[in-house]
N, C-alpha and C positions, 0 to 999 in steps of 0.2 A: 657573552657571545659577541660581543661590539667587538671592531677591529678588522683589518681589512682579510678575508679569507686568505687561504694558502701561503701566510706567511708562517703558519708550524701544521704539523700535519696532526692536522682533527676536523673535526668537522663543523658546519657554521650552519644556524638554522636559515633560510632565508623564506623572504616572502610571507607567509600565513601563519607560519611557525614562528620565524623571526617574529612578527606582529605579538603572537598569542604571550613570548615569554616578554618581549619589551614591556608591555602593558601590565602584566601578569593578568590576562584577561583568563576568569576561572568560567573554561568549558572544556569538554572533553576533544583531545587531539580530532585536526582533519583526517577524513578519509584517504587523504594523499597530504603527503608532507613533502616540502625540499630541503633539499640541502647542499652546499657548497663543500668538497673534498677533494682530496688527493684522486688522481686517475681522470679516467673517462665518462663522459656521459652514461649512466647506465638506471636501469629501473629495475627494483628488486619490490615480490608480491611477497608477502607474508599475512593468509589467510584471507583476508576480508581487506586488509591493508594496503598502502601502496606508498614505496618512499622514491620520492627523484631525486640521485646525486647528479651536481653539475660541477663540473669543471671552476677552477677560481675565479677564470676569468667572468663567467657570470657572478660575483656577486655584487649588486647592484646599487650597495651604498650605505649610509650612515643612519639616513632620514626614514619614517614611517612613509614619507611620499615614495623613495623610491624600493620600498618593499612593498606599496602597495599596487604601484606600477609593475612589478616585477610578478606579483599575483594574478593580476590582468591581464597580462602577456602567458603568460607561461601554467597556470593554475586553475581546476575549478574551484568557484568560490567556495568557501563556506560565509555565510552570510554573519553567524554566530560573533566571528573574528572580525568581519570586515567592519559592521554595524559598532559594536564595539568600539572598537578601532576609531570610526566617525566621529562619535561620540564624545573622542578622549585629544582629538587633534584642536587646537585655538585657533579659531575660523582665521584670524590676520594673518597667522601663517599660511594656510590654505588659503587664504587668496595669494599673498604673493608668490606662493608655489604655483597658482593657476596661471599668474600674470606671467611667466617668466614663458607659455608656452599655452597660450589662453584657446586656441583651435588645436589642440594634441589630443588626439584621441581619448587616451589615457587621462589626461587634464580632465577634460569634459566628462567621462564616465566615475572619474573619483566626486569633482563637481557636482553632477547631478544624485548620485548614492547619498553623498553629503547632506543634501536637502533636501532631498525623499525620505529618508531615512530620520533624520533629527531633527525636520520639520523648519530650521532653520534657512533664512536667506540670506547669503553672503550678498559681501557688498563689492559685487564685482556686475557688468551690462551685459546684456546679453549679446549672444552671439548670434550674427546676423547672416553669416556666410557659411558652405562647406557642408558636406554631405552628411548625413542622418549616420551614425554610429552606434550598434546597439548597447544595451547596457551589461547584457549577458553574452559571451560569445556562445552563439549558436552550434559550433562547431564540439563545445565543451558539455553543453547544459543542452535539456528539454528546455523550450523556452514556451513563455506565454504569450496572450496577444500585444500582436508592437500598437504602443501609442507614443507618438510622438510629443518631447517636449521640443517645442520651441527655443525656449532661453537657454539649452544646453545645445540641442540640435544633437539631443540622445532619441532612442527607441526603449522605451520603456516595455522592454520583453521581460519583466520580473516571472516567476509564476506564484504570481499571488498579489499583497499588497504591503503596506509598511506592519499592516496589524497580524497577518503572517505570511510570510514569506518562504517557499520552500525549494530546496535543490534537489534538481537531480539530474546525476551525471550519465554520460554518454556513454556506458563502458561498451567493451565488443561483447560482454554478454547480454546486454539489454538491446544493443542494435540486432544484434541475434532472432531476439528475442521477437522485436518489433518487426521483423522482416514475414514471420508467418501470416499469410492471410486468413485469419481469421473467421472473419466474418465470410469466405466466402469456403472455407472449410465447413461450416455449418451450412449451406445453401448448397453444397454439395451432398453433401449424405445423408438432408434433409429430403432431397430429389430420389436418391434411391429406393425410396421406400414409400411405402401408401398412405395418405395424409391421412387416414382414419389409425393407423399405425403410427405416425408420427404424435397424434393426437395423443394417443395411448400413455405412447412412451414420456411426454412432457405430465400427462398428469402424476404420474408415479415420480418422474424427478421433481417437482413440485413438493411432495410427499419426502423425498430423501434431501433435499437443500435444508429443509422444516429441520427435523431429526437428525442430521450432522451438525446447524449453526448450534444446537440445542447441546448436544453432545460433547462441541469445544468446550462448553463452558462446564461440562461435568453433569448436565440437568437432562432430568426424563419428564417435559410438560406432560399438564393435564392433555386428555384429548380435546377438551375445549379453549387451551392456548394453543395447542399444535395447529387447530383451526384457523384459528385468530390470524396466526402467522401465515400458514399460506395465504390465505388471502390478500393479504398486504403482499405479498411476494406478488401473485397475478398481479395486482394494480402497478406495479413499480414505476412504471416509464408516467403514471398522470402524480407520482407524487413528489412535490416540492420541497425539498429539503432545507432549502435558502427560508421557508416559514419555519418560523420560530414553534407558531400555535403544531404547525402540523409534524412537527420534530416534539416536542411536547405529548401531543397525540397517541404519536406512534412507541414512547416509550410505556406510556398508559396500556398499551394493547397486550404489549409483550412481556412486563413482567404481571407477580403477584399486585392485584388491584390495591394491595395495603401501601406498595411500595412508588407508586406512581409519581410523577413529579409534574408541577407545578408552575415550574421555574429551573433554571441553572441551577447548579446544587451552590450552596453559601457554607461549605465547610471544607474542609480538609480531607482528601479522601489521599486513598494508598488501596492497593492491589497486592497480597499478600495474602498468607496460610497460615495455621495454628497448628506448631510442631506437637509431637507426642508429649511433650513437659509440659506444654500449654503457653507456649512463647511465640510471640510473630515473628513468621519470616515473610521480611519483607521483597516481595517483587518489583514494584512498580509505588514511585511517589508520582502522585497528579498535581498537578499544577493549582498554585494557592486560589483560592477561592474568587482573592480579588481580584486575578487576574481572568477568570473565566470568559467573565463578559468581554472582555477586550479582547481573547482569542477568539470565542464563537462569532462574533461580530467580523472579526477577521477570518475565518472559515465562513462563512456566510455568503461574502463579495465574491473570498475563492470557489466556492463550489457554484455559485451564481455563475462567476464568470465561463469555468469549464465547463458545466452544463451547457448554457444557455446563449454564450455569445462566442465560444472556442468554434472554430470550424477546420481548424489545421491538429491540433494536439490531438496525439492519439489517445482512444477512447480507454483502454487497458490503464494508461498512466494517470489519466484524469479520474478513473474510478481509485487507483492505487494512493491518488495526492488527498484525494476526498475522505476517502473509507480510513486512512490509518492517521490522518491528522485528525478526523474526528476521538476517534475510542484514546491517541493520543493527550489531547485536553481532557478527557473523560468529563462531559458534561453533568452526569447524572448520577444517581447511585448506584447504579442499578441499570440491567440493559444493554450497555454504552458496547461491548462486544458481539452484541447482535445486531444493534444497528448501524456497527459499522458494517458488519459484512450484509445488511440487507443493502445499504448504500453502493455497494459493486455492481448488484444487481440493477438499482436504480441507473447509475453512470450509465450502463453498458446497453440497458435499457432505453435512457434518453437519447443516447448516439447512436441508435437502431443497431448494433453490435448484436444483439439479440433478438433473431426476427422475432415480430409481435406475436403471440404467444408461447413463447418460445422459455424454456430457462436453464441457464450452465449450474449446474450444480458443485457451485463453486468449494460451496462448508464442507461437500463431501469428498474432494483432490484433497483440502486443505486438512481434514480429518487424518486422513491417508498419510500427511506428511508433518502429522502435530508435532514432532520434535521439531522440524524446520519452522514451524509456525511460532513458535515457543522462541526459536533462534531467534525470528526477525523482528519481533516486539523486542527481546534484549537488545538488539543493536542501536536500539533506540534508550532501551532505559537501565541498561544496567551501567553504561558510562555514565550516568546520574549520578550516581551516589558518590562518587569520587571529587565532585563539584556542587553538591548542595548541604547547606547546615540542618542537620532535622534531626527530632529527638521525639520520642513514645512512651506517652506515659499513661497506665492505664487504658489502652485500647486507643488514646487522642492524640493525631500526628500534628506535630507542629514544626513547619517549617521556618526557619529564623532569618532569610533574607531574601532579598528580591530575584524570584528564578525566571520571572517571565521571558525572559531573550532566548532562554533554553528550550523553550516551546514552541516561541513565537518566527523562530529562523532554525530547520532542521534541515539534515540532507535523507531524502526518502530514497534513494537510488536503491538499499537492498530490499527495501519496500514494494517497489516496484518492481526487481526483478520475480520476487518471488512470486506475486499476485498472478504478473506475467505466465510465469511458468505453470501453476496454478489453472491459470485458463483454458492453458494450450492442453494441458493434462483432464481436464474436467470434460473436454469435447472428444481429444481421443479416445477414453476410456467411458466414463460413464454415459455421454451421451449416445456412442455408439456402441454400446455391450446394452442397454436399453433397448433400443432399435434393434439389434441381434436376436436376443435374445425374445422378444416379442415375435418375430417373424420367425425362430424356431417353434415357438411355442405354435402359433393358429397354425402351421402347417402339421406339427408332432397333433395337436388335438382333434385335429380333420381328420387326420389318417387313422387315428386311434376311433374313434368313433365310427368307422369302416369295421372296426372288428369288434368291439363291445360297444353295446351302445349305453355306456355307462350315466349315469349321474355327472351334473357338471362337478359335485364338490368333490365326487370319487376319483374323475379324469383327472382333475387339476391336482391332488392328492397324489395319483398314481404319477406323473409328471415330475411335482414337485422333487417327490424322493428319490426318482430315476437321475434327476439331473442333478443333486446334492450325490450320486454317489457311483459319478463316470456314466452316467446313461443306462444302467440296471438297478433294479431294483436289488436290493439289499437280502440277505437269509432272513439277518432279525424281523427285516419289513414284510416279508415272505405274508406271514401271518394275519398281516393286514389288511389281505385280500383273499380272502379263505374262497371267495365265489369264483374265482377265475383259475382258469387251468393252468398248467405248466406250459402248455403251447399256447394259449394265450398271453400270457405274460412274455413268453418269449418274442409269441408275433409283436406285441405293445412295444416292447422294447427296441423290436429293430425298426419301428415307426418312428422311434424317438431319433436313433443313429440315422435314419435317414434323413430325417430333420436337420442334425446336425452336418450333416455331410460326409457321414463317419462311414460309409458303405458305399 
């Protein structure tokens, strides 16, 4: 691919791409890629994908500086590549690449990557002049809180830290996305209705949040985990996820007490099925064992940081960076997909997103849309397996080289969009067919009690099957009301419709 573009007509990686083959850096292609061709500036989508051709005249040069410059300008990161990339450049060049334009923006934001990133310090002085530059462009990325360094006279808007670091892009479906008021759509339709009503309606979602997270994973707990778990669901906004002990704790609660853990898991774990032959198929490899401690330590800072000292990110994204990088490290045996999605709750909880007792019923959208749920974990791990060495034998995965960068620098953008959409969906429908549906019910049971003055479990009976089958009651079910008339039953029923507003 070296050589100066548009002198034959093909096409020329440039920027992230160009980087990824120069190095032979093994991770799976950017979410956008460019390229230098024949024609006009143009953007072509293909699914999930996104390729930018440019004109010749952009191709930017010979050097990893000026494809990396050309990524800065023009690209959102992937960190996977950049990091990488850091990595593999000989600090003497990078300085005298820095010296030839030492206050360039660009300069200073490869500069500062350099040495956040591989911990090393170039032997170049700091700069002493010239305005704060960030290290993500804002315009491209969610960004995290700016700290400034001095000796670069960057903003260190990472979202995360060097122990993980994670992107997420700007697309128009996530600004979309981020544009619904949320929180004040819930304060709205929370007002319409009678707080003894509103009460009602959250202990019964409480109830169906339990029973959906349970359900993703194929499982019918006992009635005394179903417990366990709501309960921890009420507490969410006092529990600290950043403790180690009370992360610990809480996977203790929620599985089988044989399977409890102790500690980070110290093996090899994989997420996979046992075909009808009795052969795994494998889903999902997790990150090696040794690497565990060094990502939870890095989710640690990060979800410390988003919780607790974020006061600009929005809360949807920071539940989305928190929730899918944990279950993505898979700290435990056991658990790790319930407490990621209890973690949403928590997020959304700590950033009052969810008035105080209040709860989205998120596991139940997310139940609703399990083949999209199923998608958005692949987009994460099934370009895995095309860049890791691993082999199975007798039931023990073992992975044969160093994957941690794979884990530790991800882009979560279809993570977040989906959580997103997730949200917005859990409060249109479940929370308010809840609240509906209650305020059908005590006016249909008031009215209904004007004409028979039934038993509560007979009303709630007669109810039930009326609304399982359009607001009358059924021939079959006919029978299971031998005590009441045909004009009873009739008057019952248009109690019901007018409940509903059907009359």
């Amino acid at each position: 691919m070296a050589g100066q573009a548009g002198t034959e007509k093909e096409y020329f990686a440039i920027g992230q791409a160009w980087l990824r083959q120069r190095f032979d850096i093994a991770v799976p292609p950017s979410a956008m890629e460019s390229f230098c061709s024949p024609g006009s500036r143009r953007t072509v989508h293909d699914g999930d994908r996104c390729t930018e051709f440019y004109p010749a005249r952009y191709w930017p040069g010979e050097t990893a500086f000026d494809h990396l410059k050309f990524s800065l300008k023009h690209e959102p990161l992937d960190l996977r590549i950049i990091v990488a990339t850091l990595h593999r450049l000989p600090p003497a060049e990078l300085c005298a690449w820095v010296r030839t334009a030492p206050t360039s923006k660009y300069s200073r934001q490869i500069w500062f990557l350099y040495e956040y990133f591989t911990g090393t310090r170039l032997d170049l002085p700091d700069i002493k002049v010239g305005t704060y530059v960030p290290a993500l462009d804002p315009q491209r990325h969610i960004t995290g809180k700016r700290l400034n360094s001095p000796r670069h006279r960057v903003q260190n808007n990472l979202l995360g830290n060097r122990d993980l670091a994670i992107i997420v892009r700007r697309t128009a479906r996530l600004e979309s996305l981020m544009a619904v008021d949320i929180a004040g759509a819930v304060r709205e339709l929370a007002r319409d209705y009678d707080p003894d009503l509103v009460t009602r309606a959250v202990n019964f979602l409480y109830t169906k949040e339990t029973r959906s997270s349970f359900a993703i994973e194929g499982e019918r707990p006992t009635a005394q985990r179903a417990a366990r778990f709501t309960a921890i669901l009420r507490e969410a906004a006092a529990f600290d996820p950043t403790d180690k002990a009370q992360l610990i704790w809480l996977q203790g609660q929620i599985v089988d007490p044989r399977y409890a853990a102790t500690d980070w898991r110290d093996f090899q774990n994989f997420v996979g099925e046992t075909t009808t032959d009795f052969a795994e198929r494998i889903h999902y490899i997790c990150p090696r064992p040794e690497d565990v401690s060094r990502l939870m330590l890095g989710w640690q800072k990060l979800a410390y940081s988003l919780l607790f000292l974020e006061h600009e990110i929005d809360p949807v994204i920071a539940a989305a960076v928190i929730s899918f990088a944990f279950v993505f490290i898979h700290p435990f045996e056991d658990g790790n997909g319930r407490i990621h999605r209890f973690l949403i709750h928590n997020t959304l909880a700590t950033h009052d997103i969810t008035p105080k007792g209040l709860i989205f019923p998120v596991s139940a959208a997310i139940l609703r849309q399990k083949h999209d749920y199923d998608r958005v974990l692949e987009r994460f791990s099934a370009p895995l397996f095309g860049v890791i060495d691993w082999s199975l034998k007798g039931g023990e995965m073992r992975v044969h080289h160093d994957t941690g960068p794979l884990y530790r620098y991800f882009d979560a953008t279809a993570q977040a969009e989906f959580l997103y959409d997730r949200v917005i969906d859990t409060i249109a429908n479940d929370f308010r067919q809840e609240l509906g549906f209650l305020a059908v019910f005590d006016k249909a049971t008031a009215a209904m009690r004007e004409i028979v003055d039934m038993p509560d479990r007979r009303l709630h009976l007669f109810f039930k099957l009326c609304m399982q089958n359009a607001g009358v009651l059924s021939k079959a079910k006919r029978a299971d009301f031998p005590e009441l008339t045909d004009a009873e039953v009739a008057a019952l029923e248009k109690a019901i419709a007018d409940a509903r507003g059907e009359t």
